[in-house]
N, C-alpha and C positions, 0 to 999 in steps of 0.2 A: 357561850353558845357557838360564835363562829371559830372560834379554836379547838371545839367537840365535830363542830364540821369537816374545816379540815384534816382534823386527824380523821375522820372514816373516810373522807376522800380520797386521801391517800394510800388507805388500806384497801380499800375498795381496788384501785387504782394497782397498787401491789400485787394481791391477790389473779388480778386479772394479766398482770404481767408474768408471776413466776408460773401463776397455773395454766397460758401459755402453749399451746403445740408450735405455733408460732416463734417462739423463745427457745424452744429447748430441741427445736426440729436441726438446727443447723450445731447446735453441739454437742446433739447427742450424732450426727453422721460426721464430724469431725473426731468427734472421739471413739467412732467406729474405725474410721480410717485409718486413725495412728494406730492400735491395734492393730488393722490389717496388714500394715507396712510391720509391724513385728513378726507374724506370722510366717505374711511373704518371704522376709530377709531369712528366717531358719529356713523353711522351706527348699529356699533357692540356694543354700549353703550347703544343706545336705544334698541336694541334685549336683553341683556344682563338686563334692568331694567325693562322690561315687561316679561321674563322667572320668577326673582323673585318675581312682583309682581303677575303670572300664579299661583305661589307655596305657596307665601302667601294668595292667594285668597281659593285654598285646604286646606289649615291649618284653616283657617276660616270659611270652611263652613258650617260645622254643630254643633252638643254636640259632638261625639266620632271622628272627621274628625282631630282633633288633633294628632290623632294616627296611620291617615295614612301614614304618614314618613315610619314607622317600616315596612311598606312593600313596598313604593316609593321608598325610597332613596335606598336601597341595590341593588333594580332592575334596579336602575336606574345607580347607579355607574359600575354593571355588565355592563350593555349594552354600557357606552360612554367605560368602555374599552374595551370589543369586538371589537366596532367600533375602537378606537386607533390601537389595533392590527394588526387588518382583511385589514382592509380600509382605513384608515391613519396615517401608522406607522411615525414615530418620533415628532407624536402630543401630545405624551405625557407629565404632567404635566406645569410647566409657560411660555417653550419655552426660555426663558434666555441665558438657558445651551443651549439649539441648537445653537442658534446666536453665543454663545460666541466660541462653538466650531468650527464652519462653517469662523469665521474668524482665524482660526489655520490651517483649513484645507487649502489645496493647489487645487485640483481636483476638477474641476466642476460638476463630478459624485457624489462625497463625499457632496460637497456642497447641489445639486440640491437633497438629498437625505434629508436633516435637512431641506434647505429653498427652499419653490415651490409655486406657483401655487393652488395646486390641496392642500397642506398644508396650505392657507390662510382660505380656507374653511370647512377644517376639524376645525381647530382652534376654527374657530365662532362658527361651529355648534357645536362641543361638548363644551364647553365653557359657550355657551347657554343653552343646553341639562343638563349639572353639576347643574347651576344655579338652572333650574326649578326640579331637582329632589332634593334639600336643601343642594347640595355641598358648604363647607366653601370655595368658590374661589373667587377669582376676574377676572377681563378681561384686567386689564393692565399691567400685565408680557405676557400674550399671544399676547399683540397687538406689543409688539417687534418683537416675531418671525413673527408676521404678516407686518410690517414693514421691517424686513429685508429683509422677501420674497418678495416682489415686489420691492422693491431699487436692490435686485440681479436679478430680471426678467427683470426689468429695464434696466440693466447692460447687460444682452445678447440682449436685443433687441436693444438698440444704440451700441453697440459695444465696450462697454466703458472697459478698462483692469483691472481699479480700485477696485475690487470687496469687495477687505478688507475695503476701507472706504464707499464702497456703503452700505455696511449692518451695518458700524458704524453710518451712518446716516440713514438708515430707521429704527433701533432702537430708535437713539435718538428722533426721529419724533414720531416713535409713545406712545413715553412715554411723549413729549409735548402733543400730538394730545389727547391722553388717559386721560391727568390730566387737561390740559386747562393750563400748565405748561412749558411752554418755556426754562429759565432758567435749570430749572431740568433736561429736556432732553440733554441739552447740558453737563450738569456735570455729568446725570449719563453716557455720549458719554465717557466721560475724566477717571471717576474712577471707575467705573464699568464695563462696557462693553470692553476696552481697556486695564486699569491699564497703558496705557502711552498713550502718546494724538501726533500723528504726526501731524507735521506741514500742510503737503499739505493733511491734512482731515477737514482743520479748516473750508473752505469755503462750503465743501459737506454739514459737520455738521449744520452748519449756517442755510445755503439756502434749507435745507430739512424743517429743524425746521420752519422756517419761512414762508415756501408754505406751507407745513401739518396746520400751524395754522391761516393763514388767511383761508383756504379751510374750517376748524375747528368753526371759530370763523362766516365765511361767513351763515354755516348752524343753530349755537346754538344759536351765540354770545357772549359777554363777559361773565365772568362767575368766581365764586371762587368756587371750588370743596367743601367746607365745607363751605362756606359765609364767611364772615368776624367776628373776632373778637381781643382784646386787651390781649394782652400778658405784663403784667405792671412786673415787681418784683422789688419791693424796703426795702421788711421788711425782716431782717435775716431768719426768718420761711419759707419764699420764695423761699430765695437762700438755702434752705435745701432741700425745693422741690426739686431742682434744681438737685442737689447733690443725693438722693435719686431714682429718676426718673432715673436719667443717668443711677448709677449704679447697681439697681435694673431690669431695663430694660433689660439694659446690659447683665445681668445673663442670666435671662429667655431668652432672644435674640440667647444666645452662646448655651442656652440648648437646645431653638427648632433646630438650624440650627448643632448644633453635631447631635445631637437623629436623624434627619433627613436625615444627609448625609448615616451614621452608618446604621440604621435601608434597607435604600434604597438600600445600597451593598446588605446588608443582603438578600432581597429580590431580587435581581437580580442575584446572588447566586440558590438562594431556586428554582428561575422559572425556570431556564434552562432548567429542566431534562422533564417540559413540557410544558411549555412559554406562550401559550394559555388558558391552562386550569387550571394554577398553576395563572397566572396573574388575569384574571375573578373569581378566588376565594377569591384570594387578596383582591379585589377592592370590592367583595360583604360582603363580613367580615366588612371592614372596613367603608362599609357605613351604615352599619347595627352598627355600634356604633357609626358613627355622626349621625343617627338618633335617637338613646336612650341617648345622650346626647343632642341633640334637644330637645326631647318630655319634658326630664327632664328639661328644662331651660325654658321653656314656649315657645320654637320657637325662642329666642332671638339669639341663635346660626348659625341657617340656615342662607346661601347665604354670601355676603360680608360684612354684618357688618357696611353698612353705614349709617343707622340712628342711629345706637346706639351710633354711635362713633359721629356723630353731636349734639346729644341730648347731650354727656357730653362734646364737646365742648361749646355749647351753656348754659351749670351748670346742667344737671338733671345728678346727682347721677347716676352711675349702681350699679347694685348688688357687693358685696365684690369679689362672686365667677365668676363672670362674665367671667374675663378674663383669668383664668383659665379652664373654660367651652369652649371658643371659642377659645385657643391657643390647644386644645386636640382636636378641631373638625377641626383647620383646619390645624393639623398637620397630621390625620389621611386621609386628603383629596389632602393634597400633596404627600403620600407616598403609595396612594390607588393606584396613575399611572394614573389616569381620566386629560384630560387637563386642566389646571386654575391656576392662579396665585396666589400667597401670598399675592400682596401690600395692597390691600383692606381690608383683611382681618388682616395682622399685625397691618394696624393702628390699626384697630378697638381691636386688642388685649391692644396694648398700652394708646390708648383712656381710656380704661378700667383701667390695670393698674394704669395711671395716677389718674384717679378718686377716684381707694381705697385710695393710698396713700394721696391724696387731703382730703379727710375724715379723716384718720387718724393725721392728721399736722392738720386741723382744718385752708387749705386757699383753694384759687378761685379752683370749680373745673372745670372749664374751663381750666384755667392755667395752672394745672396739668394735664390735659387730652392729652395737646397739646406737654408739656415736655414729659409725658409719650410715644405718638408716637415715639416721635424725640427720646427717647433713646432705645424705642425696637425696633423700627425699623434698626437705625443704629446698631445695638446687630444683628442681623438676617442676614441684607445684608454685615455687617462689611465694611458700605460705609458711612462714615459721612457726608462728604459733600453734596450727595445726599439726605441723609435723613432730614438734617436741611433746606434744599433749595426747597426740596419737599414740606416739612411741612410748609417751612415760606409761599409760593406760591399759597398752595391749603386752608390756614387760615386767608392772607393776615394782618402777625402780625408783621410788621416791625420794630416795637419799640421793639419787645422782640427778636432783632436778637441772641444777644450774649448771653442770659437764654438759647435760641434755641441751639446756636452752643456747650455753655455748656454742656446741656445732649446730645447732640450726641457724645460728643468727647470721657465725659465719657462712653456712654454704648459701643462705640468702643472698647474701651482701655480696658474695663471691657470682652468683646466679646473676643477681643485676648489674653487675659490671660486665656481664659477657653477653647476656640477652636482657634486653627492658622490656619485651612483653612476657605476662604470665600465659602459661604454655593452654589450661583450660579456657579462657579467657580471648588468646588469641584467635581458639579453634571456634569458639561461639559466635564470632562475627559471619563466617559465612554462614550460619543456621540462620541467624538474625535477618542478614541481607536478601536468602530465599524469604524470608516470611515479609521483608516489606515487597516483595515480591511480587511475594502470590496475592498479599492484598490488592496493590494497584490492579492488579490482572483482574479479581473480582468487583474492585470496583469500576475497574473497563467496559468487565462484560454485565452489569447492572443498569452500567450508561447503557449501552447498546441496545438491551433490552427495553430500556424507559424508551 
């Protein structure tokens, strides 16, 4: 009899837990949310590939319409920061540093202050905005912060207390969601975003990545973000590539993301004394010299870099200067303050990269195009395993796992010996330091009022 008890008490007990509004309220709007971040991320791709092909079609349209930049692009970078400023403060540059600082932060004011709502849409539209006035950016560092802000919207709307692994996983998702890259989001969830991976976010991480990319793959389909191609190395000259690419990448890797962090105090510094009107000068300066290193390149500079960086995975040659040209333009576009991310654009640095050196070694340059990302990439974000899982993912070059994992390791190891902090990382301490900030201040004025 009391073991007939228990068992219906249990059921009883069960019943009333799985049947529940209670129970399934906060994962059924979590598993709304990943969804959403799949949506969003094509959404914001296709906006994002029609702003540059809007800008490429101006660059194209006449004899002297070449030379429209020199007056687009400055006015254009004034105005997305205006708008950053006036109308969606903490939209500025890849968004990374907000997520990363927003899981530091404690306070839901702090937070809702980095990741919102009303910031999903500044996002896209200046992001888009960048694009079509010839900003060297991309859209998938901004689709994190766009990810994380609705996995934390997500998180006040079911109720859910998790908030630190909700914005681990709407990051991760939308860095699957962004590349068509599963795997990636989950490592860059582990060494990037996090720098240590808790247990009880395995399942958030998983299950986001995996509704964001059926939602993903539901609207595109399958897909390789650079198509497919063969990563062989078998001849000594090869594995010098190899060797070469890592730590040459490496270098240039350690030097944008020092020069960038450095240069960024600098300027955050300098604007204080007028914030508005010190920043909109910044950002017109400086688009006004990715547009004269545009004019000068032929145009090959403007926007993300992704055909160039296909065409030399696929063997066409880039110019010697290339990568050079577009590591100055979209260094200048990261530190202008305009919203947009790096990733697209560093391949495409390293794409490059890889190709001189592939010229100069006299093998595939394919081959080298693809080591080349993988080592300046990992140089940049100082996240290897990220950058070789990215790369193997979005090139689908599996046989060339360990050439891949080689130049990452090297341009790592090359990256820390020339800079020790990580460049996202660095940039999230001032997000961070505003947000204990604005606490104190409201706890100031709480006293005041009591």
């Amino acid at each position: 009899m009391p073991n007939n008890y228990k068992k219906s008490k249990l059921l009883r007990r069960s019943r009333v837990m799985w049947g529940s509004w209670r129970v399934w309220k906060p994962r059924a709007v979590f598993w709304a949310g990943a969804l959403a971040i799949g949506v969003i991320s094509v959404a914001f791709a296709k906006l994002a590939d029609g702003a540059q092909h809007l800008f490429n079609s101006v660059l194209n349209a006449g004899q002297w319409s070449f030379l429209l930049p020199l007056v687009l692009t400055p006015l254009g970078f004034a105005l997305c920061s205006w708008l950053a400023f006036t109308v969606f403060p903490a939209s500025q540059g890849s968004g990374i540093p907000q997520a990363i600082a927003a899981r530091h932060l404690r306070g839901d004011e702090e937070r809702r202050r980095l990741l919102s709502l009303k910031l999903v849409l500044g996002k896209i539209l200046l992001t888009v905005s960048g694009l079509f006035f010839g900003a060297s950016i991309g859209r998938e560092g901004p689709t994190v912060q766009v990810g994380a802000s609705i996995m934390l919207l997500s998180a006040r709307i079911g109720g859910m207390a998790q908030a630190q692994g909700l914005i681990l996983a709407g990051s991760a998702a939308g860095i699957a969601a962004a590349f068509n890259t599963p795997l990636a989001g989950i490592v860059f969830a582990i060494e990037e975003m996090g720098r240590t991976y808790q247990a009880r976010a395995n399942s958030l991480v998983l299950t986001a990545v995996i509704l964001s990319g059926i939602s993903a793959l539901g609207l595109v389909g399958s897909y390789t973000y650079f198509g497919a191609t063969s990563l062989s190395v078998g001849t000594a000259r090869e594995w010098f590539a190899v060797i070469a690419c890592g730590i040459v990448g490496g270098a240039f890797g350690a030097m944008f993301s020092a020069g960038a962090l450095r240069l960024s105090q600098r300027i955050k510094r300098w604007v204080q004394t007028a914030p508005l009107k010190r920043s909109v000068a910044v950002a017109t300066g400086c688009g006004m010299l990715v547009a004269i290193i545009g004019v000068a390149a032929g145009g090959s500079t403007f926007g993300t870099g992704y055909e160039q960086a296909r065409g030399a995975i696929e063997g066409d040659a880039l110019p010697y200067g290339y990568f050079v040209a577009k590591l100055a333009a979209t260094f200048l576009s990261m530190v202008s303050g305009i919203p947009g991310g790096i990733f697209a654009p560093s391949l495409s640095v390293g794409a490059g990269l890889g190709s001189s050196i592939g010229q100069l070694l006299g093998v595939s340059i394919g081959l080298s195009a693809v080591l080349g990302m993988a080592g300046y990439f990992a140089g940049v974000v100082q996240a290897p395993m990220t950058a070789f899982v990215i790369i193997l993912e979005m090139t689908d070059s599996h046989e060339g796992i360990i050439s891949l994992m080689a130049a990452a390791m090297l341009g790592y190891v090359t990256s820390r010996m020339i800079s020790r902090e990580p460049l996202y990382h660095g940039l999230s301490r001032a997000w961070i330091a505003e947000g204990v900030r604005l606490k104190r201040a409201l706890a100031k004025s709480e006293n005041e009022a009591t």
